[in-house]
N, C-alpha and C positions, 0 to 999 in steps of 0.2 A: 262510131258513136255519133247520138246525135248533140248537136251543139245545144239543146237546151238542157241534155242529163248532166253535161260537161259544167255549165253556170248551175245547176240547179247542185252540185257536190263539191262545187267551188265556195257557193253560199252556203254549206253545211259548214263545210272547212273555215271557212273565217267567224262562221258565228260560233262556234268550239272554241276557235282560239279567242275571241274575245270576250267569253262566258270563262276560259281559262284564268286568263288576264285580271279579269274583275276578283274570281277565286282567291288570285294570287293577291289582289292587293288586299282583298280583306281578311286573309289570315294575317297579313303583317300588320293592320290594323289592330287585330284581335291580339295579336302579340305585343303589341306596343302599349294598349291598353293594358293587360295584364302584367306586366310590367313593373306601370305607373302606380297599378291600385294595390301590386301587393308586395312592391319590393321599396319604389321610390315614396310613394305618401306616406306609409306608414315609419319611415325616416326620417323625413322633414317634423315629423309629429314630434317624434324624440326628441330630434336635437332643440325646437322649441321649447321644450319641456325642460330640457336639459338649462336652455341658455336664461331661461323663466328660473328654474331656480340658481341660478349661479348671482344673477341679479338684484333677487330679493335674500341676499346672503347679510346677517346683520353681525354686530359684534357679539360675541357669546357665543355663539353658533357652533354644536362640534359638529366636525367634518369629516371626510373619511376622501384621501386622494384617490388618485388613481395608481397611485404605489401603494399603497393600502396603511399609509399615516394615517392615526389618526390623533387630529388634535381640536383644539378651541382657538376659534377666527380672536386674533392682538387688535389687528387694525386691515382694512380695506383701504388700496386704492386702484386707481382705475384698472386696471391690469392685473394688479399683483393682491395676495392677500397674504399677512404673517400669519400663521399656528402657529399656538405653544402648544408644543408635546412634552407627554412626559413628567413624573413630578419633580423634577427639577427645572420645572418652564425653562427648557429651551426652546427659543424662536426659531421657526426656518419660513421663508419667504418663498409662495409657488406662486404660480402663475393660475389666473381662474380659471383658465379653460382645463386645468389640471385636479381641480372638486370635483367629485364621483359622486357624493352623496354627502346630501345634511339629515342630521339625526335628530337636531333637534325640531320640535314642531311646535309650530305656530299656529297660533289661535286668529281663523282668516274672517272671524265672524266678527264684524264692526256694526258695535250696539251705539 
């Protein structure tokens, strides 16, 4: 053989594997992207959403846990909030990250 077919299939060979290479990193780009936009963003949206209403949680308020109580916010404090359930208002004391849903709705239009 001659020595310049031998570099001229050497340069084929390495510029394959570096066209390989590139291939590779950008599906794992494309992966990681995909990811981001359709597993991790739309999460972060939630739990916003989530911690958005847990926040603007006021007294009166029925609520619905995540055990599926449902009752009317007694009192709020940093952490904890009482519901009474039930008609014989009994209080039980949960924790906010444990409100699933507020029922009632607030008028967010300030005239």
């Amino acid at each position: 053989m001659d020595i310049s077919v031998i570099t001229a299939l050497s340069a084929d060979q390495s510029s394959a594997m570096s066209l390989s290479a590139y291939s590779s990193i950008i599906m794992l780009v494309l992966v990681v992207a995909f990811f981001y936009f359709l597993i991790l963003r739309p999460q972060k949206k939630q739990e916003k959403k989530e911690q958005q209403m847990r926040n603007s949680l006021e007294i009166g308020d029925e609520v619905i846990t995540n055990g599926g109580i449902v009752g009317i916010i007694f009192s709020i404090k940093d952490d904890t909030v009482v519901i009474e359930t039930g008609s014989d208002r009994s209080k039980i004391r949960v924790m906010k990250w444990a409100i699933a849903k507020n029922n009632t709705v607030h008028d967010t239009d300030e005239k």
